[in-house]
SEDO-888822 format. One line per 4 residues: for each residue x negated, y, z of N, C-alpha, C, O, CB. Coordinates in nm, 3 decimals. Atoms other than C-alpha are relative to their C-alpha. Glycine has a CB too. Layout:
BEGIN
X/Y/Z/X/Y/Z/X/Y/Z/X/Y/Z/X/Y/Z  ...
END
This chain:
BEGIN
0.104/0.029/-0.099/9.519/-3.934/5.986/0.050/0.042/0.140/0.133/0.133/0.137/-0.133/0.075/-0.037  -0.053/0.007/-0.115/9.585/-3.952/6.372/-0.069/0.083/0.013/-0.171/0.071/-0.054/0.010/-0.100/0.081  0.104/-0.028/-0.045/9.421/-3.697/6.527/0.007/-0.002/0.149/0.102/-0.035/0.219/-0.039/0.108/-0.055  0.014/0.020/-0.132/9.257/-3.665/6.852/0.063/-0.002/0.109/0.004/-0.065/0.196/-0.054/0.047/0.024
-0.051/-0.039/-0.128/9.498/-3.572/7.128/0.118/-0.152/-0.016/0.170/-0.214/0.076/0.075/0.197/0.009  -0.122/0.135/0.041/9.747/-3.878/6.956/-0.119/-0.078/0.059/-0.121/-0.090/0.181/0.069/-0.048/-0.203  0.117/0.092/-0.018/9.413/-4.102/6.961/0.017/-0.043/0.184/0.051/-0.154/0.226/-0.169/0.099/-0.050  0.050/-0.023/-0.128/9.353/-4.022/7.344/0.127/-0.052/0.083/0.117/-0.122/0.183/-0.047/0.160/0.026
-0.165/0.015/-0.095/9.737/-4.056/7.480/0.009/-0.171/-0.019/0.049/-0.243/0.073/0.184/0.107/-0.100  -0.024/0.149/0.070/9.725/-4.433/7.252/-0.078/-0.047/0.110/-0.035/-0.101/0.212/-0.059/-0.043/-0.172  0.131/0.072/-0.107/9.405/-4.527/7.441/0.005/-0.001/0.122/-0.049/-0.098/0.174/-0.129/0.055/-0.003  -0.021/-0.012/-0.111/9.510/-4.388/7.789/0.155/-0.098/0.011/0.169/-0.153/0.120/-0.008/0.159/0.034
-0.086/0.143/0.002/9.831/-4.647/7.724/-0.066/-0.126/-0.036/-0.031/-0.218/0.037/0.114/0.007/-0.101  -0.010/0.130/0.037/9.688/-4.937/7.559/-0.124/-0.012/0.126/-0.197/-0.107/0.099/-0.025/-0.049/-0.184  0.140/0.012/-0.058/9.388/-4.902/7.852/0.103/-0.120/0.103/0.079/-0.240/0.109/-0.103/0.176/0.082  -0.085/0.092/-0.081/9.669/-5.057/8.096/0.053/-0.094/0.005/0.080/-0.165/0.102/0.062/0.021/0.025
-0.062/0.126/0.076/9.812/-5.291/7.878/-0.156/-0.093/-0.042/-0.137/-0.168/-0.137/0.110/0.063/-0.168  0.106/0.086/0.073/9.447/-5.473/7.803/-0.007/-0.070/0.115/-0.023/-0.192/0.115/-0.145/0.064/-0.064  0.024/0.010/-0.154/9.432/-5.465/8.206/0.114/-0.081/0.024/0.111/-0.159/0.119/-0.004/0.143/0.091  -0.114/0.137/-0.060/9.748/-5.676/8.225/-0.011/-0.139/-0.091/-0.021/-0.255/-0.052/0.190/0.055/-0.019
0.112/0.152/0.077/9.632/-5.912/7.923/-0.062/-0.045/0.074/-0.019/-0.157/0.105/-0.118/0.014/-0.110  0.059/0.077/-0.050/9.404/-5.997/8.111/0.000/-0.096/0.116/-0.096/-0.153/0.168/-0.057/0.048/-0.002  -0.028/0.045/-0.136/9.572/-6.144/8.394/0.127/-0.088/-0.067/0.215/-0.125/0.011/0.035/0.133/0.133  -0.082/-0.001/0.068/9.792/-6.260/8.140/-0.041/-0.186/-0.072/-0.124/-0.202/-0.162/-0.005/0.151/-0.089
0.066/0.093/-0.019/9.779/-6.677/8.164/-0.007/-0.028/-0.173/-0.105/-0.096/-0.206/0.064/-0.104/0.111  0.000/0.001/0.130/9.895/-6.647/7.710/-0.114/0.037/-0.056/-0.151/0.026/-0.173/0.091/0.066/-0.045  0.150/-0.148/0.123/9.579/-6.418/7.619/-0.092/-0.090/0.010/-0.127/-0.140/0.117/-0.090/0.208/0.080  0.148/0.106/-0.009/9.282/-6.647/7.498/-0.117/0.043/0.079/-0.140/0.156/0.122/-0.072/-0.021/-0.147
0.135/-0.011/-0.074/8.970/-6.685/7.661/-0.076/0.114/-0.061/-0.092/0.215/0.007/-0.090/-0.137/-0.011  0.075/-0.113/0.049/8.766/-6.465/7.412/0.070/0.111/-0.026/0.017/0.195/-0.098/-0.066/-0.028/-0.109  -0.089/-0.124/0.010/9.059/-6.206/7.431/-0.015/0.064/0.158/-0.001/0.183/0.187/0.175/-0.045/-0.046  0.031/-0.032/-0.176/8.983/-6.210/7.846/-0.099/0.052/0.024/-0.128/0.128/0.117/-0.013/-0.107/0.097
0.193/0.000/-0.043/8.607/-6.210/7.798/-0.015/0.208/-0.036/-0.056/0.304/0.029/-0.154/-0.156/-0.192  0.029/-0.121/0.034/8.618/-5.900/7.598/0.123/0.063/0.030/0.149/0.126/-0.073/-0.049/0.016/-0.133  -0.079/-0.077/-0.123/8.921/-5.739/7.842/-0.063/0.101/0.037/-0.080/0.222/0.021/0.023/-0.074/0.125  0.078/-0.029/-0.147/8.734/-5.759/8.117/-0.102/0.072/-0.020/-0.135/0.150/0.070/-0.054/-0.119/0.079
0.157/-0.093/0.042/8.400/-5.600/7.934/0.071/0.140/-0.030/0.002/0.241/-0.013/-0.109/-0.069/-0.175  -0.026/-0.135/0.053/8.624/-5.311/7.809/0.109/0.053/0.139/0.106/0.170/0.177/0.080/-0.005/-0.183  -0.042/-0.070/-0.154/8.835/-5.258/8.147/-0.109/0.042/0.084/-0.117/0.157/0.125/0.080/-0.101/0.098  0.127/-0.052/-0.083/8.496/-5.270/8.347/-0.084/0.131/-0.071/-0.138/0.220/-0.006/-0.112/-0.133/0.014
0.036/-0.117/0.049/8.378/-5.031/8.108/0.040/0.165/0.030/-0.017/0.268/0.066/0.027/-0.028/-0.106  -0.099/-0.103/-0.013/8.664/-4.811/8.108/0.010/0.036/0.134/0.062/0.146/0.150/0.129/-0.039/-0.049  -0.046/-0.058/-0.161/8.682/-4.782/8.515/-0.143/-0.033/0.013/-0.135/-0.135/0.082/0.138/-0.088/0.124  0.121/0.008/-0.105/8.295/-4.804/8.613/0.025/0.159/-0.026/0.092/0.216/-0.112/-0.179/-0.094/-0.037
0.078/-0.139/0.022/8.157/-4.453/8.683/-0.049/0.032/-0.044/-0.048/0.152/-0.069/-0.048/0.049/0.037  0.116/0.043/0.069/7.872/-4.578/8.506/-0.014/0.006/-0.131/-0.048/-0.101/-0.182/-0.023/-0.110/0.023  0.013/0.029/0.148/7.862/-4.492/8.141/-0.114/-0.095/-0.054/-0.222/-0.091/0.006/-0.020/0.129/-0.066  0.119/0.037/0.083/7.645/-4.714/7.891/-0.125/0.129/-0.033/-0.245/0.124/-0.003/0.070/-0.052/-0.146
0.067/-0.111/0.043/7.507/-4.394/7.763/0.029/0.151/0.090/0.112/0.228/0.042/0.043/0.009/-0.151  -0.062/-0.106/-0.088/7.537/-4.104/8.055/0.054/0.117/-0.055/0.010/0.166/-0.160/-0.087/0.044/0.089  -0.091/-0.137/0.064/7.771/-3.802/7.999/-0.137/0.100/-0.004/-0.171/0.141/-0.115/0.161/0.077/0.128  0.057/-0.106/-0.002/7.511/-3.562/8.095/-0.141/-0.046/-0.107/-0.247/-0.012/-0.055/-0.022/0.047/0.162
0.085/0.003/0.123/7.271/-3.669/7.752/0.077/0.071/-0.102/0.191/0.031/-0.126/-0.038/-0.146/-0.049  -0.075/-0.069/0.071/7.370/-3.418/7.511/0.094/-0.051/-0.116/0.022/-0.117/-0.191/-0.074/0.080/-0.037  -0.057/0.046/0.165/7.588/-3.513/7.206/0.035/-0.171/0.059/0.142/-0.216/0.100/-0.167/0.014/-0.173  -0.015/0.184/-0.058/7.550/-3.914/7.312/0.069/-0.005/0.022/0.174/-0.035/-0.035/-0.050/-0.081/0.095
-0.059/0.053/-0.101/7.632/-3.924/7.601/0.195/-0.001/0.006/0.266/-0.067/0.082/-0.073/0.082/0.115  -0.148/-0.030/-0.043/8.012/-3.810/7.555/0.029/-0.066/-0.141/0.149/-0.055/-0.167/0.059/0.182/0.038  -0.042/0.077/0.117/8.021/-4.010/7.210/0.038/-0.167/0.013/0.109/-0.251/-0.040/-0.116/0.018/-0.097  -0.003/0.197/-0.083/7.989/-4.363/7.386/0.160/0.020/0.033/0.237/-0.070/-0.001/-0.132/-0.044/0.213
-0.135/0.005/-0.023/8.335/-4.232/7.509/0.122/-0.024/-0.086/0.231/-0.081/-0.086/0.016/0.094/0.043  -0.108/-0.061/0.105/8.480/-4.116/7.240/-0.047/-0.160/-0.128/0.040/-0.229/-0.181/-0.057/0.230/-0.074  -0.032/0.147/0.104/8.377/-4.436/6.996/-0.042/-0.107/0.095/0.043/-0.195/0.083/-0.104/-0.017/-0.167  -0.004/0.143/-0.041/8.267/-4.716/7.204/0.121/-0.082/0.053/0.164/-0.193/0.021/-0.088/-0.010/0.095
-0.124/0.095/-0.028/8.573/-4.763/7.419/0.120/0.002/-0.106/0.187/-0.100/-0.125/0.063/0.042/0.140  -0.117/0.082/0.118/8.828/-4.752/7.143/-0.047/-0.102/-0.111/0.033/-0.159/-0.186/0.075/0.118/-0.098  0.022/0.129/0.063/8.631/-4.998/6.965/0.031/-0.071/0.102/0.132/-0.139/0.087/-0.132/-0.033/-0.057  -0.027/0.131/-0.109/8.635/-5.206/7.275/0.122/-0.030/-0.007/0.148/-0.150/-0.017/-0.025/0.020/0.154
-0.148/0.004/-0.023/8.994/-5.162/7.294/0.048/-0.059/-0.147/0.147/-0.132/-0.152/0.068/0.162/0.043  -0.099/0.033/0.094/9.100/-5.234/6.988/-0.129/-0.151/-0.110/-0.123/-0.211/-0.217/0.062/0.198/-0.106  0.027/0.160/0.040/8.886/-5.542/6.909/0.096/-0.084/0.130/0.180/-0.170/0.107/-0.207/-0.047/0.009  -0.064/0.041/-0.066/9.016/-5.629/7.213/0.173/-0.063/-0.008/0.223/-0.170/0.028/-0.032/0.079/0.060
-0.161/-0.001/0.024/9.401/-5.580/7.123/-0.021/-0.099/-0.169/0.084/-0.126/-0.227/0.089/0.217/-0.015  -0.021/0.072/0.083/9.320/-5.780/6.831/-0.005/-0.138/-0.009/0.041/-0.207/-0.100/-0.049/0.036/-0.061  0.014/0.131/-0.053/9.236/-6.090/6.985/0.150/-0.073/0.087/0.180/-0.190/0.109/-0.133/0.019/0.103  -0.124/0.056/-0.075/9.574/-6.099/7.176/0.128/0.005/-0.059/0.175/0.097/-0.125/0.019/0.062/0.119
-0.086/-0.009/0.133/9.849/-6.216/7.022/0.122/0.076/0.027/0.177/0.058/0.137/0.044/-0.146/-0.058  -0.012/-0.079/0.016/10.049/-5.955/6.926/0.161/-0.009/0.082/0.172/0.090/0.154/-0.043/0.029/-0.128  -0.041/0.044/-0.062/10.346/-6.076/7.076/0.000/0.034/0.194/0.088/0.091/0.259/-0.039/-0.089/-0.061  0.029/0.027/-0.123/10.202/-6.120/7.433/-0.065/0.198/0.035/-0.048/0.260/0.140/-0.127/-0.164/0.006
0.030/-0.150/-0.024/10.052/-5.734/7.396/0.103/0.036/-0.001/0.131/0.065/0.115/-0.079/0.079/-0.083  -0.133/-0.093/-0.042/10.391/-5.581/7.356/0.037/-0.035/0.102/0.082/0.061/0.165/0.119/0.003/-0.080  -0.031/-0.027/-0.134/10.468/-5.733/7.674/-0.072/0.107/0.066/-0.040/0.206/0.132/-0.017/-0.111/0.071  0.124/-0.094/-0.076/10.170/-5.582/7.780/-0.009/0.170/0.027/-0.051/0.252/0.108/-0.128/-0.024/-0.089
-0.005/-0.195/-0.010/10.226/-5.226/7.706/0.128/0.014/0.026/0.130/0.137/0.035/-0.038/0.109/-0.153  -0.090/-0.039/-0.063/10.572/-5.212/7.817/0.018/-0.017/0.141/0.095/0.052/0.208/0.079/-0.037/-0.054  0.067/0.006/-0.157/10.436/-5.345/8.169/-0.077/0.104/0.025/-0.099/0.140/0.141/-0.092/-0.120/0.033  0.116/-0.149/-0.019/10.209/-5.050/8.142/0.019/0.070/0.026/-0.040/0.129/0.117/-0.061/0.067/-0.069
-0.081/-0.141/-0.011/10.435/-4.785/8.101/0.017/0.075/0.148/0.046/0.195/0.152/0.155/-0.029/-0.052  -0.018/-0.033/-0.151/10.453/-4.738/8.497/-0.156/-0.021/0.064/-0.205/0.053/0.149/0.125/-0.112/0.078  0.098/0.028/-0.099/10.143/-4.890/8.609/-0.143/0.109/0.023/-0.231/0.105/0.109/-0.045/-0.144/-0.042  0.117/-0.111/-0.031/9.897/-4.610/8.592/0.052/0.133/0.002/-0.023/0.227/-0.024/-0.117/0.003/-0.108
-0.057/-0.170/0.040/10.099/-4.293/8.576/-0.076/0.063/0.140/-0.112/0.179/0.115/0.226/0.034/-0.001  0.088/-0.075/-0.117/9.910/-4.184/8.932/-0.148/0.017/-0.094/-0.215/0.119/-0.075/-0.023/-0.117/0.173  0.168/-0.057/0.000/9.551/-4.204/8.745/-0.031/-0.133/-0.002/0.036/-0.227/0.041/-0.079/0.103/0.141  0.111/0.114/-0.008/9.284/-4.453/8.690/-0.027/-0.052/0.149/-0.056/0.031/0.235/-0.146/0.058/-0.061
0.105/0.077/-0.085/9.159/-4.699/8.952/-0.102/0.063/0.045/-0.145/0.116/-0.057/-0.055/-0.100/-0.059  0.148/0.002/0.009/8.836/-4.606/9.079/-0.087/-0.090/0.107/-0.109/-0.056/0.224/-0.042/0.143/0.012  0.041/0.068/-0.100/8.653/-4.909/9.209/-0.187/0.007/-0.031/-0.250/0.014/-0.137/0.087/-0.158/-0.002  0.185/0.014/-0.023/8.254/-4.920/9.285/-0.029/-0.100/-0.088/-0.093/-0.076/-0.191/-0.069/-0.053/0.165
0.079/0.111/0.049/8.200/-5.281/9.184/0.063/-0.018/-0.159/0.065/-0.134/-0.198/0.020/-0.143/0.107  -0.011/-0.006/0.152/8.314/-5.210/8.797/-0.112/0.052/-0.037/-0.147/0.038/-0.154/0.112/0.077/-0.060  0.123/-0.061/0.072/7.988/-5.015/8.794/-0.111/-0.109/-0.028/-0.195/-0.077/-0.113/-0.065/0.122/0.091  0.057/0.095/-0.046/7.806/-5.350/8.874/-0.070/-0.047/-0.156/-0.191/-0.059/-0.177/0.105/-0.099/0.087
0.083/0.077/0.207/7.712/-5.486/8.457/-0.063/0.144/0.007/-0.171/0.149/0.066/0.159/-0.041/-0.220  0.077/-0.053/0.070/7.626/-5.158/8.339/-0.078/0.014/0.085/-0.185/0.012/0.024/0.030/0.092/-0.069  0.120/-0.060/-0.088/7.393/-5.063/8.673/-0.081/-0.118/-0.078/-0.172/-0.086/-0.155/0.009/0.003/0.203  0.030/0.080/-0.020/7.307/-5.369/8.632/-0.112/-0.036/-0.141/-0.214/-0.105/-0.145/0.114/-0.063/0.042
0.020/0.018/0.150/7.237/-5.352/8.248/-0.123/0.097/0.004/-0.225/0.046/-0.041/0.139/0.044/-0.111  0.084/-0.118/-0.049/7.017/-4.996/8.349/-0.106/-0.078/0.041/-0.215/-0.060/-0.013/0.059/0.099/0.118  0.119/-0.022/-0.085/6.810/-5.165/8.593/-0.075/-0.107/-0.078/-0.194/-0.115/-0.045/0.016/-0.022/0.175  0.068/0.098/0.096/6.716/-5.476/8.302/-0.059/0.126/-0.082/-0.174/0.164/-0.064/0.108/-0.123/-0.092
0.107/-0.115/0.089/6.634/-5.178/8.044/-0.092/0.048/0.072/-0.200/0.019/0.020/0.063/0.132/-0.057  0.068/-0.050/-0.087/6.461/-5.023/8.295/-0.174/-0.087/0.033/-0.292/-0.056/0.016/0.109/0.000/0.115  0.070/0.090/-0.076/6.267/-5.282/8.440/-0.104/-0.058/-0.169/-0.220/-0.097/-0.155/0.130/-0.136/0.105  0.050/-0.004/0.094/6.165/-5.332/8.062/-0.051/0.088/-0.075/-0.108/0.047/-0.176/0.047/-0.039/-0.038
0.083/-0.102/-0.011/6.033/-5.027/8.020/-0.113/-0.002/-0.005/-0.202/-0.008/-0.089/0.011/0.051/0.077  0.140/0.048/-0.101/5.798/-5.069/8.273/-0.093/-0.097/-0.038/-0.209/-0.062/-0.058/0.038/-0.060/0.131  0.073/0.083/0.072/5.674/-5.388/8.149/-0.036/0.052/-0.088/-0.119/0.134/-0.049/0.042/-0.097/-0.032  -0.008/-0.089/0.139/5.657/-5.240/7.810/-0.142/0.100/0.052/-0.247/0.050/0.011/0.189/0.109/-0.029
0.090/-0.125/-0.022/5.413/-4.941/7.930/-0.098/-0.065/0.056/-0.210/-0.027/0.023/0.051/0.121/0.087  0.112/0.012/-0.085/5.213/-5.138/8.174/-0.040/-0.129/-0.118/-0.106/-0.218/-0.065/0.029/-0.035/0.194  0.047/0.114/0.093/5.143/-5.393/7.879/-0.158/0.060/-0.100/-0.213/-0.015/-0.181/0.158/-0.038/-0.121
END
């Protein structure tokens, strides 16, 4: 069994390599779609489930994005990913990205739950 600190080093590589798939004119459409949902994931600020909810909140981390990632890496053919992660090997060694408008779905996703709520209560 892999454990965690292997897990974490895999995922902080293959996060770079999904990010060049996707720009990547070989990688299918539904290998792009769900990329782009697990890169925007991976670089918003914005968790699905916020860090500061106890237990949850830091579990969304720990299993959602390596599912994302690795449905993801399964859609691209396998082939065209090893390019991918040997393009990687350099491209993030400073650190993650951090751009604003990756937070944009999930706020975005917040302010629909949200907004359904509300309805919901005032019903």
């Amino acid at each position: 069994m892999i454990d965690l600190k292997t897990r974490a080093k895999k995922l902080k590589s293959d996060i770079p390599a999904v990010f060049i798939a996707l720009r990547k004119k070989e990688t299918p459409v539904i290998a792009k779609l769900f990329a782009g949902i697990t890169i925007g994931y991976a670089l918003s600020p914005i968790d699905f489930i916020p860090d500061f909810i106890p237990v949850i909140g830091l579990l969304d981390d720990i299993i959602l994005l390596p599912i994302l990632v690795a449905i993801t890496i399964k859609l691209i053919p396998k082939e065209v990913f090893q390019q991918c992660r040997i393009e990687a090997e350099n491209l993030w060694r400073k650190g993650k990205p951090k751009r604003w408008y990756f937070a944009i779905p999930i706020l975005l996703l917040w302010i629909i739950l949200i907004l359904l709520v509300i309805k919901i209560n005032q019903s």
